[in-house]
N, CA, C and O atoms as a printed pandas DataFrame, in Angstrom:
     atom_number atom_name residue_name chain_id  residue_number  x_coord  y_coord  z_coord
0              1         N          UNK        A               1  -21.993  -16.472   -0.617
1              2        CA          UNK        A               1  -21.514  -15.108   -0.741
2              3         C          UNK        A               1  -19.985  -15.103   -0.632
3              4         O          UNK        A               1  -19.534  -15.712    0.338
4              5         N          UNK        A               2  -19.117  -14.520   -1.458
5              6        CA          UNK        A               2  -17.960  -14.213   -1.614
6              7         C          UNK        A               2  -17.418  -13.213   -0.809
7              8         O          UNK        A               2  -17.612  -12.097   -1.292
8              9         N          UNK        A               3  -16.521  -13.209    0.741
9             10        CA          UNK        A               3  -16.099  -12.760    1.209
10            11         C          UNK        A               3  -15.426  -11.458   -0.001
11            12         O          UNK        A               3  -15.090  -11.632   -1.172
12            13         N          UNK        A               4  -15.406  -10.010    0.933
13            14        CA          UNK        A               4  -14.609   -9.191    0.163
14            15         C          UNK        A               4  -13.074   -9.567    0.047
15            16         O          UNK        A               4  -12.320   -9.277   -0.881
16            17         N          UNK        A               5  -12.814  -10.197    1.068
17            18        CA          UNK        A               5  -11.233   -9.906    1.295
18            19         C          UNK        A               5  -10.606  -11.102   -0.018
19            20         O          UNK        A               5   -9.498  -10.968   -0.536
20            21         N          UNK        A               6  -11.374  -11.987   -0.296
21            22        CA          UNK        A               6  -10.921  -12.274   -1.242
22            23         C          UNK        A               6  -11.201  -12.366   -2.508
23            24         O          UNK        A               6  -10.954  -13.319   -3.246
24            25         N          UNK        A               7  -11.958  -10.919   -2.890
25            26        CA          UNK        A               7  -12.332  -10.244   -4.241
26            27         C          UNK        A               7  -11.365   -8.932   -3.968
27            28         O          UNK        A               7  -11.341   -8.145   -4.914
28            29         N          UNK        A               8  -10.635   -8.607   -2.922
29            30        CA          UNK        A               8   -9.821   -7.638   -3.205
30            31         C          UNK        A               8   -8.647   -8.257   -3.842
31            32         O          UNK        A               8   -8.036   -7.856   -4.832
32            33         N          UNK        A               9   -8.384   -9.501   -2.974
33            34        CA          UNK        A               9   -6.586  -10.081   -2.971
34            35         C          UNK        A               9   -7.136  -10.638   -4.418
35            36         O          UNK        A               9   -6.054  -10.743   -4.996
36            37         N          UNK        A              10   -8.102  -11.055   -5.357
37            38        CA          UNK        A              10   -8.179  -11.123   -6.509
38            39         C          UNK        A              10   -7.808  -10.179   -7.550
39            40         O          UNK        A              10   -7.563  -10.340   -8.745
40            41         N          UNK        A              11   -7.828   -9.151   -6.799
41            42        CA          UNK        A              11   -8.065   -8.068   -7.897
42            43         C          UNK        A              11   -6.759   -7.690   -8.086
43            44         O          UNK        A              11   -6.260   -7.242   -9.118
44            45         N          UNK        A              12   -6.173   -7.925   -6.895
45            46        CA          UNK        A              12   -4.867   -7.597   -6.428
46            47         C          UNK        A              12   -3.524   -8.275   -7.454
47            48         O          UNK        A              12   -2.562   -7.791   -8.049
48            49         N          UNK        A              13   -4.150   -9.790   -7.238
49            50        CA          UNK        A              13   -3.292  -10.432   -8.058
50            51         C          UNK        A              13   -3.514  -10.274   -9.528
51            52         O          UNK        A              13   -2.582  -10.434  -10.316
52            53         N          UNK        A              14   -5.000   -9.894  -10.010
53            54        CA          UNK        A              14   -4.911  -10.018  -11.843
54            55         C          UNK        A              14   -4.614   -8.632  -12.211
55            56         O          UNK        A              14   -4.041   -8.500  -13.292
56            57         N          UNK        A              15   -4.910   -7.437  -11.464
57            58        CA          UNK        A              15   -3.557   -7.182  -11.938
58            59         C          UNK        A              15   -2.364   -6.862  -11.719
59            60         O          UNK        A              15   -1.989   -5.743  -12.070
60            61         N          UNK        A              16   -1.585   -7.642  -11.169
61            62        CA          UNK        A              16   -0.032   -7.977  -11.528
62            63         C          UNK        A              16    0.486   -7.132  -10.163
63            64         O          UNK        A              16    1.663   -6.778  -10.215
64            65         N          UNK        A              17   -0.185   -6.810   -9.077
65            66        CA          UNK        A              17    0.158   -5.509   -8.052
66            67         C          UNK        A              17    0.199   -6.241   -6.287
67            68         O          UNK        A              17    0.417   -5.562   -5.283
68            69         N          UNK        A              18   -0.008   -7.399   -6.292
69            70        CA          UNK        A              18    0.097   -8.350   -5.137
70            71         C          UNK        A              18    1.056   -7.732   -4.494
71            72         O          UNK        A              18    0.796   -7.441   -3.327
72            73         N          UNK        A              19    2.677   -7.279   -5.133
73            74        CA          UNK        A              19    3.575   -7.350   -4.096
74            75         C          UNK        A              19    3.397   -5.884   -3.251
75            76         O          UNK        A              19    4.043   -5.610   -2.239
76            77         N          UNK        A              20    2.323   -4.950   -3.921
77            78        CA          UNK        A              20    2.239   -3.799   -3.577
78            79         C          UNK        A              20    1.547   -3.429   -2.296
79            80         O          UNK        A              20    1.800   -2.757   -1.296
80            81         N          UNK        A              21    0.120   -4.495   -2.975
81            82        CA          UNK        A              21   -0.707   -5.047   -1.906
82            83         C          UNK        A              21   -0.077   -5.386   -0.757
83            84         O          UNK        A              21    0.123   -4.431   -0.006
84            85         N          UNK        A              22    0.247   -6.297   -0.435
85            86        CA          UNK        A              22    0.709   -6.991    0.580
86            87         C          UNK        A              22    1.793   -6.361    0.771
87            88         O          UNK        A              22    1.260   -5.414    1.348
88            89         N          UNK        A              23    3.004   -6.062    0.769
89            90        CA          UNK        A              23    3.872   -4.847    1.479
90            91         C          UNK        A              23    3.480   -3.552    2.290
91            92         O          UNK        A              23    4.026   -2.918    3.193
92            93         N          UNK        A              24    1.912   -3.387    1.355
93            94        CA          UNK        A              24    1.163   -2.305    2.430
94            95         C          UNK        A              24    0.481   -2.956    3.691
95            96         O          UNK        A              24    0.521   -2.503    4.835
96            97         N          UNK        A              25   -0.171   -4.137    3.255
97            98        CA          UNK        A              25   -0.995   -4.737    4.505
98            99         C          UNK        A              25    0.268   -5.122    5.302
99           100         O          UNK        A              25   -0.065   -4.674    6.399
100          101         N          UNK        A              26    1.264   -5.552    5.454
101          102        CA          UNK        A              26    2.268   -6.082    5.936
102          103         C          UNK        A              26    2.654   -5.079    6.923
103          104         O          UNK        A              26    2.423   -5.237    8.122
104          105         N          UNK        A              27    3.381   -3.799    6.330
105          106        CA          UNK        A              27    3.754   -2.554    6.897
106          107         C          UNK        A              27    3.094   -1.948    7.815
107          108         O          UNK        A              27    3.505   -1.537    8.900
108          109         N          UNK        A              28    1.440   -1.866    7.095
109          110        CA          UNK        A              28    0.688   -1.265    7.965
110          111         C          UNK        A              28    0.318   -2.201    8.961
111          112         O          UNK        A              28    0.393   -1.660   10.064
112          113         N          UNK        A              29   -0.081   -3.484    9.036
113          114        CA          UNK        A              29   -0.245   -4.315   10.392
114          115         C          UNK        A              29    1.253   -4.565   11.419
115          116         O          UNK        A              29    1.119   -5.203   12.464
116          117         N          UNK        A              30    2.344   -4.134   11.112
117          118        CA          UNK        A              30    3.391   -4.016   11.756
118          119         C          UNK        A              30    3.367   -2.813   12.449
119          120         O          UNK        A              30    3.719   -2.841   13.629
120          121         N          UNK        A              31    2.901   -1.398   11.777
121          122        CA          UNK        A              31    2.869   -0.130   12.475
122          123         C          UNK        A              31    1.950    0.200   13.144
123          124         O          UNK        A              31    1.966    1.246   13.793
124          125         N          UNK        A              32    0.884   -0.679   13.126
125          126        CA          UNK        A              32   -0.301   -0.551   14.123
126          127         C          UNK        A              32    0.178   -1.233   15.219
127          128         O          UNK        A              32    0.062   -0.786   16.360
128          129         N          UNK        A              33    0.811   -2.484   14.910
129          130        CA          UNK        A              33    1.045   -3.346   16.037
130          131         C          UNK        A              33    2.119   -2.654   17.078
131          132         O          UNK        A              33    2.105   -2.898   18.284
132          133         N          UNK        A              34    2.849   -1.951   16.582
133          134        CA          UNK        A              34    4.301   -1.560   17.134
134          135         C          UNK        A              34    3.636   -0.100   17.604
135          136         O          UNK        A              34    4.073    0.524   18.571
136          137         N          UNK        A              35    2.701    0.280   16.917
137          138        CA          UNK        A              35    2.920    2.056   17.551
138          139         C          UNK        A              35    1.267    1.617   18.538
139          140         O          UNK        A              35    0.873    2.593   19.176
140          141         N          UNK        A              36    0.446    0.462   18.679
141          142        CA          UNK        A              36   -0.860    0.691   18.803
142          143         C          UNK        A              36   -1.441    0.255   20.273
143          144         O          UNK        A              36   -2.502    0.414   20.876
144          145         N          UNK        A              37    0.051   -0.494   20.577
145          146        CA          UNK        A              37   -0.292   -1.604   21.363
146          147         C          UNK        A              37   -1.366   -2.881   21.917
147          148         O          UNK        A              37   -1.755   -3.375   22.976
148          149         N          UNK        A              38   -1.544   -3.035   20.449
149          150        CA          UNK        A              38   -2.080   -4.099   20.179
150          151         C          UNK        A              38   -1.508   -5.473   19.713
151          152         O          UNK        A              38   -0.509   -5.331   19.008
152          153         N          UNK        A              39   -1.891   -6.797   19.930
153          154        CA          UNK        A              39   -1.276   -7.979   19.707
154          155         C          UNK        A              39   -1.492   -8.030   17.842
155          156         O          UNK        A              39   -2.271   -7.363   17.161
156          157         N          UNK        A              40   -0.530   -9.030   17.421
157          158        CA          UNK        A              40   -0.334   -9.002   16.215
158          159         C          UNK        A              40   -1.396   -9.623   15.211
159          160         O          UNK        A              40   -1.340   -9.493   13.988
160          161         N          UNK        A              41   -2.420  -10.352   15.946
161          162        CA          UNK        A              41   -4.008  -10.801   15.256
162          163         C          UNK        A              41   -4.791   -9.858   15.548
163          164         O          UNK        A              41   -5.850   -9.983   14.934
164          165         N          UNK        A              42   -4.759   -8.935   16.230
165          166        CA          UNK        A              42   -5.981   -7.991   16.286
166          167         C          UNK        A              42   -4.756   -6.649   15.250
167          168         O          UNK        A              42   -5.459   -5.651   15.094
168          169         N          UNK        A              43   -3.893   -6.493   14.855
169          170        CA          UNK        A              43   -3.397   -5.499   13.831
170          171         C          UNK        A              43   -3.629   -6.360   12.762
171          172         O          UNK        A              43   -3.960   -5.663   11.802
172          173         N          UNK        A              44   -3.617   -7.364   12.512
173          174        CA          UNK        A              44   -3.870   -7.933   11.341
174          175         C          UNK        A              44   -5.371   -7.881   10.695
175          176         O          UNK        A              44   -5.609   -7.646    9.510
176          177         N          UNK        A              45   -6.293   -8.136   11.670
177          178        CA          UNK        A              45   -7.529   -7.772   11.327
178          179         C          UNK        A              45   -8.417   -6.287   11.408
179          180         O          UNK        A              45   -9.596   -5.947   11.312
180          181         N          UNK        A              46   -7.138   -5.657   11.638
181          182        CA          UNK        A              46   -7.305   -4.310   11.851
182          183         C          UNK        A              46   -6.866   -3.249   10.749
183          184         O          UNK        A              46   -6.919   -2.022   10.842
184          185         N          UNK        A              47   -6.491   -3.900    9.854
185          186        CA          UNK        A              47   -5.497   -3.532    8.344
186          187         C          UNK        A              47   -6.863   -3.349    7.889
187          188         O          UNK        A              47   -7.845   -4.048    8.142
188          189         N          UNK        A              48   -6.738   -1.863    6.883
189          190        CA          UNK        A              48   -7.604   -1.201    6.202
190          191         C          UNK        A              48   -7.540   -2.177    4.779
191          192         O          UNK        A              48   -6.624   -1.784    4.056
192          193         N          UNK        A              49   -8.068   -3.007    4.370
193          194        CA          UNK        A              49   -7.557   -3.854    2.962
194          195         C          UNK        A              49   -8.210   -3.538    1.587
195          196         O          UNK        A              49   -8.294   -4.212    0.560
196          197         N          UNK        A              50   -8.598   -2.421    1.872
197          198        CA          UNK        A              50   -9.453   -1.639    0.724
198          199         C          UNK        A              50   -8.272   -0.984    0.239
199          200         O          UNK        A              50   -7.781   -1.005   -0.890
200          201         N          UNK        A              51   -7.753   -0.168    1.688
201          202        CA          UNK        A              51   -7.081    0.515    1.177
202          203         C          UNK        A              51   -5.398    0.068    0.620
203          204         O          UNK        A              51   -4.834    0.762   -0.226
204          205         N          UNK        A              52   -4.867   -0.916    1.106
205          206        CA          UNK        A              52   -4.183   -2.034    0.860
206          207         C          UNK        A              52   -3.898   -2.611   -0.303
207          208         O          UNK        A              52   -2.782   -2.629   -0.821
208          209         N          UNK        A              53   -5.067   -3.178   -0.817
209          210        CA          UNK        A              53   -5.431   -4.505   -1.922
210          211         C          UNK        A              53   -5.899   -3.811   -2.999
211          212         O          UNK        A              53   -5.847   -4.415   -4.070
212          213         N          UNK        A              54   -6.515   -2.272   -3.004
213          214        CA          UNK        A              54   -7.545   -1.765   -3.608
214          215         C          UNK        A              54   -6.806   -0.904   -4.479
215          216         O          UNK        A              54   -6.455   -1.057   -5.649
216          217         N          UNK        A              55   -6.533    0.645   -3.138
217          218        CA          UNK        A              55   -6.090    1.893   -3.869
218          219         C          UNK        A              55   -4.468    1.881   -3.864
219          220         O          UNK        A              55   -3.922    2.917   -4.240
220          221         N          UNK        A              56   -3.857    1.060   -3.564
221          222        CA          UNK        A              56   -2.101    0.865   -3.076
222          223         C          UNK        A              56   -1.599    0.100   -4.545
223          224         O          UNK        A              56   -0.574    0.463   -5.122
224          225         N          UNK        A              57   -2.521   -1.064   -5.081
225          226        CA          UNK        A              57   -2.708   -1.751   -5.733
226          227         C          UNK        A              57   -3.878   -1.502   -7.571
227          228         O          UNK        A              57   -4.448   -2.243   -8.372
228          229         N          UNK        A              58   -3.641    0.048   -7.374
229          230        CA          UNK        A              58   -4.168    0.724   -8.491
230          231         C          UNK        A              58   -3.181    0.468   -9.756
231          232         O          UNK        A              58   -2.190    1.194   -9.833
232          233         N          UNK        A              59   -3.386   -0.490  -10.721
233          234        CA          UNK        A              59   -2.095   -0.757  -11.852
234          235         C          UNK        A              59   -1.897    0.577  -12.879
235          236         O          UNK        A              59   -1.200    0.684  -13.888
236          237         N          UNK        A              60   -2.905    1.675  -12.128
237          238        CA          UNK        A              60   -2.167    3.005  -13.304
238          239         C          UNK        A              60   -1.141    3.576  -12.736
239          240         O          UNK        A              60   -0.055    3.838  -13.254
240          241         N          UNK        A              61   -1.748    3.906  -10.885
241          242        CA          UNK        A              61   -0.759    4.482  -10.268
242          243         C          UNK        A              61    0.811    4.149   -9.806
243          244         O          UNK        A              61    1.756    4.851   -9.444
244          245         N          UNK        A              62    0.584    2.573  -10.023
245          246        CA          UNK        A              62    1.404    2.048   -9.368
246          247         C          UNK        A              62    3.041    1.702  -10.031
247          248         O          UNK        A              62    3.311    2.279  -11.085
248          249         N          UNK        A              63    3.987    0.881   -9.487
249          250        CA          UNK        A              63    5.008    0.483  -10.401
250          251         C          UNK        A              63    4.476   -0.708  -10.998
251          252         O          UNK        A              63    3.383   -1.137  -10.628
252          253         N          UNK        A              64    5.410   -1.506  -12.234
253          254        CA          UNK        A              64    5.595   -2.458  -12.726
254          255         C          UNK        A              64    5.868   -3.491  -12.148
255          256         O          UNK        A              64    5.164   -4.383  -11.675
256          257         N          UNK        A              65    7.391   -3.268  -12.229
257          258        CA          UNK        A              65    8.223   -4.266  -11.291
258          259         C          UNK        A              65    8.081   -4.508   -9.566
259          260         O          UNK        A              65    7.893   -3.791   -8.584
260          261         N          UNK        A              66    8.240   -5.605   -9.774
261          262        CA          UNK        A              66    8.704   -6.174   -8.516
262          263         C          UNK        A              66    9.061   -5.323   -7.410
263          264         O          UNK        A              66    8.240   -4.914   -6.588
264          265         N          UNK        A              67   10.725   -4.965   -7.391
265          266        CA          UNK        A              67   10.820   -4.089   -6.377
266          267         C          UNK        A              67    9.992   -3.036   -6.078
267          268         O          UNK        A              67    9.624   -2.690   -4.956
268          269         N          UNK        A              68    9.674   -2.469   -7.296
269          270        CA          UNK        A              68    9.550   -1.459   -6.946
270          271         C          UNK        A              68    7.965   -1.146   -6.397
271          272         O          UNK        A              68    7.426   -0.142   -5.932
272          273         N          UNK        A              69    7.529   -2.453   -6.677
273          274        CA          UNK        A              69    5.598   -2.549   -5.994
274          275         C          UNK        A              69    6.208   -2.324   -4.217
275          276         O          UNK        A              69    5.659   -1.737   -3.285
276          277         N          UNK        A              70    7.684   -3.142   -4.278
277          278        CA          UNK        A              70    7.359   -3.617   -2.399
278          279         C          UNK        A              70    7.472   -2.220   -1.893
279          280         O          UNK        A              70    6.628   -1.925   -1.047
280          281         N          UNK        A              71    8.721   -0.868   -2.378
281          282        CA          UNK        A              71    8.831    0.016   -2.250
282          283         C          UNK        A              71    7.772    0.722   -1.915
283          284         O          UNK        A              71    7.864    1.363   -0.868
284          285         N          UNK        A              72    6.446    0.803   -2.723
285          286        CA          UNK        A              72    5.617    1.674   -3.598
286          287         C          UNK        A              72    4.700    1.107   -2.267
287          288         O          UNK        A              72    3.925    1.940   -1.796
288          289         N          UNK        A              73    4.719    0.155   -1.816
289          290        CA          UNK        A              73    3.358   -0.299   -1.177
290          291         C          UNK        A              73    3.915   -0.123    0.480
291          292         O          UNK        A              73    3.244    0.365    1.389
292          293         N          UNK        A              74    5.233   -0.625    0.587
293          294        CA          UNK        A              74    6.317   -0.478    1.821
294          295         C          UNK        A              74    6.097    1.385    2.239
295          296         O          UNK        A              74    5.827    1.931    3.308
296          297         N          UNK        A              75    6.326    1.878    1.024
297          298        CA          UNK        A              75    6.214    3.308    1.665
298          299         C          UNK        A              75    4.774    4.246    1.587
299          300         O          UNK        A              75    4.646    5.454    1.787
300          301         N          UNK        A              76    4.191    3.665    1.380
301          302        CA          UNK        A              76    2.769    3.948    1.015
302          303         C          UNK        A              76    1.863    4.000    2.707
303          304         O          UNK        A              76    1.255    4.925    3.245
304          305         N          UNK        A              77    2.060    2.947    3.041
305          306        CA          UNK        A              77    1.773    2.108    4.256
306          307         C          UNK        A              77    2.565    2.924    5.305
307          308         O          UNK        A              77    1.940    3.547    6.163
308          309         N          UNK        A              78    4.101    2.948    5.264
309          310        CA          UNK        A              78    4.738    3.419    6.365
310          311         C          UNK        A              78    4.313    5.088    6.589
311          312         O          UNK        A              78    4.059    5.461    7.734
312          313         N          UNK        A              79    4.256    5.992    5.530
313          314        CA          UNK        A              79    3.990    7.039    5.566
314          315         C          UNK        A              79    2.053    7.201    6.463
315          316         O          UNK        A              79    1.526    8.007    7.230
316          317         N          UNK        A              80    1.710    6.187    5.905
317          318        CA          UNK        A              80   -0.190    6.182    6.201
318          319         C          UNK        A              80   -0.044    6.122    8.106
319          320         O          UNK        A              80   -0.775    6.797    8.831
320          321         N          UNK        A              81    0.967    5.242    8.594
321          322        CA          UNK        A              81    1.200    4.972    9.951
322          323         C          UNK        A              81    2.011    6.763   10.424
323          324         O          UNK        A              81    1.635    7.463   11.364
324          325         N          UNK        A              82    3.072    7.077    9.504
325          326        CA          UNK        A              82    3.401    8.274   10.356
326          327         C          UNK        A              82    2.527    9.298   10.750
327          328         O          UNK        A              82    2.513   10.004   11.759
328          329         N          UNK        A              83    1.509    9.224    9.368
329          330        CA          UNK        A              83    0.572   11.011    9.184
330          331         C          UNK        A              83   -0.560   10.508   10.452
331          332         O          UNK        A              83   -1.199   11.356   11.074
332          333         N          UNK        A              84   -0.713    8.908   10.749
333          334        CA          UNK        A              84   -2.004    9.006   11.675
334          335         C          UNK        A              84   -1.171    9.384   12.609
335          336         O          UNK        A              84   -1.468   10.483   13.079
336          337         N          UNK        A              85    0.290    8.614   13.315
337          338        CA          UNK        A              85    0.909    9.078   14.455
338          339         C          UNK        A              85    0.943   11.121   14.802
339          340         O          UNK        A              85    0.833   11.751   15.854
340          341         N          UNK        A              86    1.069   11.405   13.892
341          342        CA          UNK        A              86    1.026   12.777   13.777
342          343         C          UNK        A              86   -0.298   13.765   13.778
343          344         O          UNK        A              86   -0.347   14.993   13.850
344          345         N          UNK        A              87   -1.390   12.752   13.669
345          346        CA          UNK        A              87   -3.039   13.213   13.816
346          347         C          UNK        A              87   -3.254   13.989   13.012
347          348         O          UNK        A              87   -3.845   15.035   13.280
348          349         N          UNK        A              88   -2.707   13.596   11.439
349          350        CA          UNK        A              88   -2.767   14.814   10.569
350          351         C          UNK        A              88   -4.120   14.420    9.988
351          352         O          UNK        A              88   -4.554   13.284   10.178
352          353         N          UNK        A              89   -4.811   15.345    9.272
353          354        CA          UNK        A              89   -6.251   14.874    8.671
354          355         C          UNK        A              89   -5.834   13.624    7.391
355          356         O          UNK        A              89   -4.735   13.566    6.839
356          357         N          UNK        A              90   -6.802   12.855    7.162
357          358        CA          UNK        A              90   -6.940   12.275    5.572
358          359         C          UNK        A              90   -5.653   11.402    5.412
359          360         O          UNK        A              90   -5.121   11.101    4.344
360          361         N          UNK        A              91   -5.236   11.039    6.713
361          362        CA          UNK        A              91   -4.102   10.098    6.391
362          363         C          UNK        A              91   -3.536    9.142    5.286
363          364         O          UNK        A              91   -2.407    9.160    4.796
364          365         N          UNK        A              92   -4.715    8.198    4.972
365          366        CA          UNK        A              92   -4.833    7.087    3.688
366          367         C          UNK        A              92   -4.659    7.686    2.467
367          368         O          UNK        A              92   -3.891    7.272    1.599
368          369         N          UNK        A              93   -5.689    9.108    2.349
369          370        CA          UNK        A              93   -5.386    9.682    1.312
370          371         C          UNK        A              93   -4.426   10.107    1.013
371          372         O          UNK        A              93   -3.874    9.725   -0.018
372          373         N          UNK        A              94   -3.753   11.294    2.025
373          374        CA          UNK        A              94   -2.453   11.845    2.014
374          375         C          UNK        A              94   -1.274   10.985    1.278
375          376         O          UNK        A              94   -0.502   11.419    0.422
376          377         N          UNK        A              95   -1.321    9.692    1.803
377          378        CA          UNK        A              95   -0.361    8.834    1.925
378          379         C          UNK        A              95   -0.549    8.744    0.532
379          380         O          UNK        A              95    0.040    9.735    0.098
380          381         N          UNK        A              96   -1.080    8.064   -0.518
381          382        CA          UNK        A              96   -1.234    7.751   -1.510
382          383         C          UNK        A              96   -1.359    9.290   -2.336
383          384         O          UNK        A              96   -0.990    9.137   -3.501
384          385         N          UNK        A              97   -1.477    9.693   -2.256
385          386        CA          UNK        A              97   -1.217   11.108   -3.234
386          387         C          UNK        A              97    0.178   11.453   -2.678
387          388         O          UNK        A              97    0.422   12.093   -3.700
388          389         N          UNK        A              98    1.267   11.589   -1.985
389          390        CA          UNK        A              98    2.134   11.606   -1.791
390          391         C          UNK        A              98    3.063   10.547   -2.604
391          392         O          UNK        A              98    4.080   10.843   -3.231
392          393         N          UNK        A              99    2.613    9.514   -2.491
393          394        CA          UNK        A              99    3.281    7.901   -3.020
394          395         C          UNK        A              99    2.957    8.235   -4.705
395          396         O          UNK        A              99    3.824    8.255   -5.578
396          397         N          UNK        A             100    2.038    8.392   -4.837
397          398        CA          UNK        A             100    1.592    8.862   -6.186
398          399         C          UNK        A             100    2.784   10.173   -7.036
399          400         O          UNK        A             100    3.454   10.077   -8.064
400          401         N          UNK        A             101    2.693   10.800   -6.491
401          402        CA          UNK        A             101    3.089   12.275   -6.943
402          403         C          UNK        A             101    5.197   11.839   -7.226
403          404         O          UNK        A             101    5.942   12.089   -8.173
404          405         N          UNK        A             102    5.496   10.980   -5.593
405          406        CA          UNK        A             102    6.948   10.551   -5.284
406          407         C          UNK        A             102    7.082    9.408   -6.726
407          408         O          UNK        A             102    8.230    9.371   -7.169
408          409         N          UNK        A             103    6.370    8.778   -7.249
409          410        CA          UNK        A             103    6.616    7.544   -8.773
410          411         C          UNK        A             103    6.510    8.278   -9.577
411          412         O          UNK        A             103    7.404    8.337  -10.421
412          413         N          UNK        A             104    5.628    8.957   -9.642
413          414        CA          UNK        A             104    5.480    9.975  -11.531
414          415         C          UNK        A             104    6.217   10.538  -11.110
415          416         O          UNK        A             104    6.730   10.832  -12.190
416          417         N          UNK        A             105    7.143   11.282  -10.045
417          418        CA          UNK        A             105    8.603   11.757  -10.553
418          419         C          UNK        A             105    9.358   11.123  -10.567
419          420         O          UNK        A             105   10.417   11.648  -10.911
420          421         N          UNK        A             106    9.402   10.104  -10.343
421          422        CA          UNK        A             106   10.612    8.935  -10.315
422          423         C          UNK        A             106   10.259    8.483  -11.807
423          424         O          UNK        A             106   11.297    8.038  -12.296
424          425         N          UNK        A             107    9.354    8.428  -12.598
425          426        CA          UNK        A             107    9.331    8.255  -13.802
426          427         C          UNK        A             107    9.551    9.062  -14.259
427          428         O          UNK        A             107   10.341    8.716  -15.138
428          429         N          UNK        A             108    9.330   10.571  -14.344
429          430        CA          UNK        A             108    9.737   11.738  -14.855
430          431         C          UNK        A             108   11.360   11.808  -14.658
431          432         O          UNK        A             108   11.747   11.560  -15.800
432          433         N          UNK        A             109   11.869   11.894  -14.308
433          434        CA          UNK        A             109   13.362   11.588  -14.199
434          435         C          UNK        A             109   14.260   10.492  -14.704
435          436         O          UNK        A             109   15.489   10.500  -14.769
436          437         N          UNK        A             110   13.488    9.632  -15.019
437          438        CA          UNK        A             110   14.511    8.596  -15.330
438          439         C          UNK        A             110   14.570    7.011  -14.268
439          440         O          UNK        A             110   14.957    5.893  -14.611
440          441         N          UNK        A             111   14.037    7.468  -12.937
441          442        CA          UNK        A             111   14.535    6.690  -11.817
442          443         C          UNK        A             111   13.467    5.271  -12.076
443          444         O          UNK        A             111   13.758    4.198  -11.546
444          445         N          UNK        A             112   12.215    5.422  -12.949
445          446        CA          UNK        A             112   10.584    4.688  -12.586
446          447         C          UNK        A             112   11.542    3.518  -13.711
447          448         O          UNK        A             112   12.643    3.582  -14.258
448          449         N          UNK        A             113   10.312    2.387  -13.661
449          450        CA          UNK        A             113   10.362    1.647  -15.370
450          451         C          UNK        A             113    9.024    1.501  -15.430
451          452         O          UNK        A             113    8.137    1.609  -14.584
452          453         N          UNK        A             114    9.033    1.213  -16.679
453          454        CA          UNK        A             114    7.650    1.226  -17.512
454          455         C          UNK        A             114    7.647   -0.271  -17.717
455          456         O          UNK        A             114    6.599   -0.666  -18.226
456          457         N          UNK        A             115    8.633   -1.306  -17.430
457          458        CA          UNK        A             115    8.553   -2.116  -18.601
458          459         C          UNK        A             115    7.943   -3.347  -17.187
459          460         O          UNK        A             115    7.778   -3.046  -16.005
460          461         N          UNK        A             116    7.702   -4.841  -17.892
461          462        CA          UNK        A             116    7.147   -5.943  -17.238
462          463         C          UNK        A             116    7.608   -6.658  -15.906
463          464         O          UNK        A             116    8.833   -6.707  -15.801
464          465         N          UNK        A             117    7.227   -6.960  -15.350
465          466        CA          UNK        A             117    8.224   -6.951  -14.004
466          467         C          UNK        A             117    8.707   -8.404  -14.125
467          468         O          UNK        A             117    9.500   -8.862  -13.302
């Protein structure tokens, strides 16, 4: 049987969204660790990686390039850590419809790229 975690980080890498991935798992096992007081192997195995590898790592929603995955996944993640600090409902979601809504205007403007990273 094929562990999930590495049919997500598969999915992650074909298509082309790894750095997005992992800038979120990264972020978010840093903001658990730092706001949770928990040691840094139990935030690591404590990282949501669905939501991470999965929906962070969506190649419609997401950027192209490089930077702008670490951005996209960096602030995706950091925002998911503020809204739980704040006990707001639907955190994961929030976060990503926020992150979502913040790139299609950054493409709507001029700021996004479309092109290969």
């Amino acid at each position: 049987m094929v562990p999930i975690a590495a049919v997500l980080i598969i999915a992650a890498y074909e298509g082309r969204r790894w750095v997005a991935a992992i800038s979120a798992a990264a972020v978010a096992a840093a903001g658990l660790a730092l706001t949770g007081g928990v040691g840094p192997v139990v935030a690591l195995l404590s990282v949501n990686y669905y939501f991470a590898f999965l929906m962070v790592a969506d190649p419609k929603t997401s950027p192209n390039r490089l930077a702008g995955q670490l951005a996209y996944g960096a602030g995706t993640a950091a925002l998911m850590i503020l809204l739980v600090l704040l006990r707001l409902p639907y955190p994961l979601l929030t976060s990503i419809l926020v992150a979502n809504i913040a790139y299609a205007g950054a493409r709507f403007w001029g700021l996004g790229s479309s092109g290969k990273p």
